[in-house]
C-alpha positions as CSV (number, residue, x, y, z in Angstrom):
1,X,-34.1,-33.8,-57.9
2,X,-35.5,-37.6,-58.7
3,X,-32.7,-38.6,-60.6
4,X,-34.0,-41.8,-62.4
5,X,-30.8,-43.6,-63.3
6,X,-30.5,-45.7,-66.1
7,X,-28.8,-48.9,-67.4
8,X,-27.2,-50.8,-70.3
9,X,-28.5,-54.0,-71.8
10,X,-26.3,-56.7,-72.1
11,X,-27.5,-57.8,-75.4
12,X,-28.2,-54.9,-77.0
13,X,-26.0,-52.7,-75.3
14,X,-28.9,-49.9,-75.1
15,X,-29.4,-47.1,-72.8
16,X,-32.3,-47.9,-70.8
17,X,-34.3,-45.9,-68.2
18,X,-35.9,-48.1,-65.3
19,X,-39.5,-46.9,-66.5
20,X,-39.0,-48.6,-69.8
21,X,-37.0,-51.5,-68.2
22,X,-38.5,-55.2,-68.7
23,X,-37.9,-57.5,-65.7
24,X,-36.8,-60.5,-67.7
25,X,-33.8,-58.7,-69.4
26,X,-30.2,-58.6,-68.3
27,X,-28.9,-55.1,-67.6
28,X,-25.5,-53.8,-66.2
29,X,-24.2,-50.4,-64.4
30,X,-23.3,-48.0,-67.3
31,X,-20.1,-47.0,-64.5
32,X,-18.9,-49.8,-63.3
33,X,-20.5,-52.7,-65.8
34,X,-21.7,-55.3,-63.4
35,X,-24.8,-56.6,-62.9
36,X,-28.2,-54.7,-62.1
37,X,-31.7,-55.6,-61.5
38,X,-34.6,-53.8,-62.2
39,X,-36.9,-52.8,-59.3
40,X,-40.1,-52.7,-60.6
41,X,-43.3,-53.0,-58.2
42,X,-46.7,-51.3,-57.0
43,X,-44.9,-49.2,-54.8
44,X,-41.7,-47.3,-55.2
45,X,-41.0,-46.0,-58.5
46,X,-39.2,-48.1,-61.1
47,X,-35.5,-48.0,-60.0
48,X,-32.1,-49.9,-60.6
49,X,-30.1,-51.5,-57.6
50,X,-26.7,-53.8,-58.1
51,X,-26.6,-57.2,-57.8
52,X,-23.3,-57.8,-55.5
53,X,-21.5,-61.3,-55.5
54,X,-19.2,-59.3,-52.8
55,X,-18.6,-56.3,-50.4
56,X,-15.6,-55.3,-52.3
57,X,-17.3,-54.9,-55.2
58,X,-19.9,-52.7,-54.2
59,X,-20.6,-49.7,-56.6
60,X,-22.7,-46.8,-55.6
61,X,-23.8,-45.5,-58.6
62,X,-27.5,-45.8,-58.2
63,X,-27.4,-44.9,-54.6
64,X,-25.4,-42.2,-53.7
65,X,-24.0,-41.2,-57.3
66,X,-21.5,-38.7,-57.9
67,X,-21.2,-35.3,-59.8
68,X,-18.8,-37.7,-62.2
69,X,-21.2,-40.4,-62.1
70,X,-24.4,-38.1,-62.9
71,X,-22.3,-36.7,-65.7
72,X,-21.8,-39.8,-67.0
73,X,-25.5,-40.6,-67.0
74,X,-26.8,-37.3,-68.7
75,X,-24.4,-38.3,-71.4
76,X,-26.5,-41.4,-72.1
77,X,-29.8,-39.9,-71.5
78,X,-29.1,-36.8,-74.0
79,X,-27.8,-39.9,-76.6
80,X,-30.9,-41.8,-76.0
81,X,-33.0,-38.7,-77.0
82,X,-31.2,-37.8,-80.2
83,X,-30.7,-41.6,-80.9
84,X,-34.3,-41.7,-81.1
85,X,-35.2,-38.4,-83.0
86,X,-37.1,-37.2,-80.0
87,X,-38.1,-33.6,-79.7
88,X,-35.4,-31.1,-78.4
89,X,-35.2,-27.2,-78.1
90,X,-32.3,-25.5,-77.1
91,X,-32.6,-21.9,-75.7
92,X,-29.9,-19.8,-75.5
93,X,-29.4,-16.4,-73.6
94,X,-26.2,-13.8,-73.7
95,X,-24.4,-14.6,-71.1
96,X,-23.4,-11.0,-70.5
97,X,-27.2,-9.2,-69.8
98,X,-29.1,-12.5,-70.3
99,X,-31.5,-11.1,-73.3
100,X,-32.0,-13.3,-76.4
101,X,-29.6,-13.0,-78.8
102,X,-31.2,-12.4,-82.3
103,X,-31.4,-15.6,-84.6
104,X,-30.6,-18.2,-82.1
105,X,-32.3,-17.8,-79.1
106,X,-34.6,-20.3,-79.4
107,X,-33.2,-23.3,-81.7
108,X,-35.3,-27.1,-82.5
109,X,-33.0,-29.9,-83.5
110,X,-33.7,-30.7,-87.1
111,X,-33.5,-34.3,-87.5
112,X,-32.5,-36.4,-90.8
113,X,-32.5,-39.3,-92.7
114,X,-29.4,-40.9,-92.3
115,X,-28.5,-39.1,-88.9
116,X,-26.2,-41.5,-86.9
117,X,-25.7,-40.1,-82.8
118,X,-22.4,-41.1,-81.8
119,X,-21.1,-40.7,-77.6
120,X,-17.6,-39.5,-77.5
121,X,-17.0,-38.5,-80.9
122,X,-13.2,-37.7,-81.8
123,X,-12.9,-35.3,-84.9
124,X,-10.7,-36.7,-87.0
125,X,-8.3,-34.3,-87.4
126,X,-7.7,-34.1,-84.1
127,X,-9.0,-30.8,-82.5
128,X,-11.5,-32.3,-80.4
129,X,-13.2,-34.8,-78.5
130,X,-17.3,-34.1,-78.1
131,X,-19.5,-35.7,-75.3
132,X,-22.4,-36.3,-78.5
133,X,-22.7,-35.6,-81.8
134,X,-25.1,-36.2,-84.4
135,X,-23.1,-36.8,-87.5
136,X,-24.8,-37.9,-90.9
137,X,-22.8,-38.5,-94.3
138,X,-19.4,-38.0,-92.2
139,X,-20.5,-34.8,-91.6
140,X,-21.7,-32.7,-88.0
141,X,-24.7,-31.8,-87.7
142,X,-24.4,-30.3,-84.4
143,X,-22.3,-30.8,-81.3
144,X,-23.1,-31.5,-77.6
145,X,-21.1,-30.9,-74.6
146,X,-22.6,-32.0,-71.5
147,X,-21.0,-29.6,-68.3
148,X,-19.6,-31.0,-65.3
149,X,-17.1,-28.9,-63.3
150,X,-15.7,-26.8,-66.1
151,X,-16.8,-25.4,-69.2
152,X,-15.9,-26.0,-72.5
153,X,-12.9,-23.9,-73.5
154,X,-11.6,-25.6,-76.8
155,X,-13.3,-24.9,-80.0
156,X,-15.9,-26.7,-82.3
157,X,-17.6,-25.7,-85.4
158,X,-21.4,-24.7,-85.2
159,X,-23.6,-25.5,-83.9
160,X,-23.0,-26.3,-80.9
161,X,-24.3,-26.5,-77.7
162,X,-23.0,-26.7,-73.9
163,X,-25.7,-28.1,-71.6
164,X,-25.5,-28.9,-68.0
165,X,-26.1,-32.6,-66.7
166,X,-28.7,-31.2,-64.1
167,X,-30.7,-29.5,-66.8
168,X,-30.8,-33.0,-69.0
169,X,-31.8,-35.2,-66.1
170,X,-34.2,-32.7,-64.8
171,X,-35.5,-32.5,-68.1
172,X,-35.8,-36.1,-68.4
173,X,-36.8,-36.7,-65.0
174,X,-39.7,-34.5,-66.1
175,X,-40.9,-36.2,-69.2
176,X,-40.9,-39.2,-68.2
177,X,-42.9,-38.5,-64.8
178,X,-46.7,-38.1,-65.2
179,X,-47.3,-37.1,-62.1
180,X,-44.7,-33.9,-62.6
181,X,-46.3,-30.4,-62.2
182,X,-44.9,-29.7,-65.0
183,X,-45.6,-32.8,-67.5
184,X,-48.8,-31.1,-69.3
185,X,-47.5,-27.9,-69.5
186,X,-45.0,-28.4,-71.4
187,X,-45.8,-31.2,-73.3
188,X,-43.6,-34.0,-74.5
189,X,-40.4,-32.0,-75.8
190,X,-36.6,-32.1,-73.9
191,X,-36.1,-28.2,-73.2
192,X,-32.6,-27.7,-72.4
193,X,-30.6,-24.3,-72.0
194,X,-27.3,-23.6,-73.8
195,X,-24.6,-22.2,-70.8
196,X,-21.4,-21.6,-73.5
197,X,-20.2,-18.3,-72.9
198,X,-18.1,-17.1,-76.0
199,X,-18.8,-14.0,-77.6
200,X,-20.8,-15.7,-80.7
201,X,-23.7,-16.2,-78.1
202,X,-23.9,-12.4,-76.9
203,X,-26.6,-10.0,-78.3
204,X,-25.7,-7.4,-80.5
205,X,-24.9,-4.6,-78.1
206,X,-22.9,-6.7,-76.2
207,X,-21.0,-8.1,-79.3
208,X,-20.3,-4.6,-80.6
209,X,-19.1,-3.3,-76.9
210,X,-16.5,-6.2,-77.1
211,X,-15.2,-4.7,-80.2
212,X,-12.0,-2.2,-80.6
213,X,-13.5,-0.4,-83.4
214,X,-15.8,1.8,-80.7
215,X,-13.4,2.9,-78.9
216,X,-13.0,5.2,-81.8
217,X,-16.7,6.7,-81.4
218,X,-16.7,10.3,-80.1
219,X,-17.1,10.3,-76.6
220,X,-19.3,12.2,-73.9
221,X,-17.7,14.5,-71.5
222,X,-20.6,13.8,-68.9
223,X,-23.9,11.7,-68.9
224,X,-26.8,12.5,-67.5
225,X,-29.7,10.5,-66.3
226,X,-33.0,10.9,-64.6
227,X,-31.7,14.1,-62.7
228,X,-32.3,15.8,-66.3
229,X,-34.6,13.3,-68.2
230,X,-31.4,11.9,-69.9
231,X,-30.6,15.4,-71.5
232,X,-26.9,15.1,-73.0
233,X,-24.6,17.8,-73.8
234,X,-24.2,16.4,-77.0
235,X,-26.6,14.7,-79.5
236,X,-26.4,10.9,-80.6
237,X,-23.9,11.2,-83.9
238,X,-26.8,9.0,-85.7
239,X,-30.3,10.4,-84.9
240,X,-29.1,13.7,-83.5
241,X,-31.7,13.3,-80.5
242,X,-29.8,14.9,-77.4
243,X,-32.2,12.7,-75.1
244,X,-30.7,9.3,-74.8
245,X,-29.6,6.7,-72.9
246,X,-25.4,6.5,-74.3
247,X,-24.0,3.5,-74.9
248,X,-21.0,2.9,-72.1
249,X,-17.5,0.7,-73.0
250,X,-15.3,-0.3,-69.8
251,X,-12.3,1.5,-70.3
252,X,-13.7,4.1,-71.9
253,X,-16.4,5.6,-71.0
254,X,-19.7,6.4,-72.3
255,X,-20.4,7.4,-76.0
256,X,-21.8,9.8,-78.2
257,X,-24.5,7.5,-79.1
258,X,-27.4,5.6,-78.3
259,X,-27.8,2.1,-77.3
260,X,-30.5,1.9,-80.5
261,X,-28.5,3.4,-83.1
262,X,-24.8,1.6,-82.3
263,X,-27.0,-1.8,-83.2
264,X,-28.9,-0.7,-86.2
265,X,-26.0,1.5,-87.9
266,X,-23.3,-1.2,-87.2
267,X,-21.4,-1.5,-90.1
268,X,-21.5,2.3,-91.1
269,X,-20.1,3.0,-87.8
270,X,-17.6,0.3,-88.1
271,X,-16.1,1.6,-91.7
272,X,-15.9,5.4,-90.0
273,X,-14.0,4.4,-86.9
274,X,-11.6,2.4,-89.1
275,X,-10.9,5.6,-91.2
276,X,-10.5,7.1,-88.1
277,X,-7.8,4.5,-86.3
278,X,-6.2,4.3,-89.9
279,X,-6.0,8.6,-89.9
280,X,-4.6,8.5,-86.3
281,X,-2.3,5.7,-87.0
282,X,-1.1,7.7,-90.2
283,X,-0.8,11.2,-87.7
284,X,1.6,8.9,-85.6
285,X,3.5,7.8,-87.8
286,X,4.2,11.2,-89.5
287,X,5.0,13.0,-85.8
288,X,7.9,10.1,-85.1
289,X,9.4,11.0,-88.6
């Protein structure tokens, strides 16, 4: 991976990436904060490189960087891009079966007037701290959380997305090289994947099979597959077709229903296997009495 590294203006204190770097501005280390200059020539690519006074001060963040420091520099690089209303799309997969969930598998970031993007924003009540966010009117707009070595396991209100640093300076990497396989193909947009892995991002089927509401669905003595053309012994409970592919719940078993009509009759199923937990509940109750 060409991991372009960027650097902090002194003045200005902006994020700056060595292509866009001018030679006669003052720039520092975004990790350590002392001095770097900017390599710029005919023939390596644009790159920064510390200036050391001494040995002991020597900082490696633009020659061997770390997982930390890499982190560190997504975080700036994702900034930059929302900072500067750039083009962004976030795909998002379950991250049970890897389909695309319905309705936000594929989301752009809609920029406004009045958006301000803010690095290490702390909610101010106290629930969180969040690597970006673009906030406008005190208000979130969304939320980013850039992955290092663990995943995100507090909450934050939606939407919001967990990316990993490799993916936004591969990404940037990308756009900002000419020469990439990939630069015309894509065009000039940051494509970034969405890693969180709470239920809200799962597809429908596996939404519903996390639920305790079908483990009330009648169930299947045995299933059959290919041996007899998915034959059942008993029809699907919805569309009655005894050919089908049963929907199966770990800890369970499989179902008296397809994987079709569990999605598309949700909420009627839902309301019949509460009736049904409520009755058996009630049937309890009555037998300890």
């Amino acid at each position: 991976m060409d991991k372009s590294l960027g650097a902090i203006e002194v003045e200005t204190n902006k994020y700056t990436l060595p292509n866009n770097g001018v030679k006669h501005i003052n720039y520092k280390c975004i990790d350590c904060g002392q001095r770097v200059i900017l390599r710029k020539g005919d023939v390596r690519k644009p790159h920064f490189s510390h200036f050391f006074p001494t040995p002991s001060q020597r900082c490696k963040y633009y020659e061997q960087p770390t997982e930390s420091q890499l982190h560190k520099d997504a975080k700036y690089k994702l900034h930059d891009k929302l900072k500067h209303k750039f083009p962004i799309v976030l795909n998002n997969n379950c991250p049970k079966c890897t389909t695309h969930p319905a309705g936000i598998y594929e989301v752009d970031i809609d920029y406004q007037d009045g958006d301000d993007v803010i690095m290490e924003y702390r909610d101010p009540s106290g629930k969180y701290v969040a690597d970006v966010a673009v906030v406008n009117d005190n208000k979130v707009r969304y939320i980013f959380e850039v992955k290092h070595t663990h995943r995100t396991t507090t909450s934050r209100p939606d939407p919001w997305f967990e990316i990993t640093a490799d993916n936004i300076i591969e990404e940037d990497s990308r756009i900002n090289d000419p020469e990439h396989p990939e630069y015309e193909d894509l065009g000039q947009k940051y494509y970034l994947d969405c890693v969180r892995t709470d239920t809200s991002r799962y597809c429908d089927n596996c939404r519903i099979y996390e639920e305790k509401w079908v483990k009330y669905l009648p169930k299947l003595r045995n299933k059959y597959g290919v041996e007899r053309a998915w034959r059942q012994d008993s029809p699907c409970i919805e569309c009655s077709r005894d050919q089908y592919n049963p929907v199966f719940i770990w800890g369970t078993g499989f179902l008296q229903i397809c994987k079709i009509c569990i999605c598309e009759h949700e909420e009627k199923l839902k309301k019949q296997c509460e009736d049904t937990r409520k009755t058996y509940m009630r049937s309890m109750f009555e037998d300890t009495m």
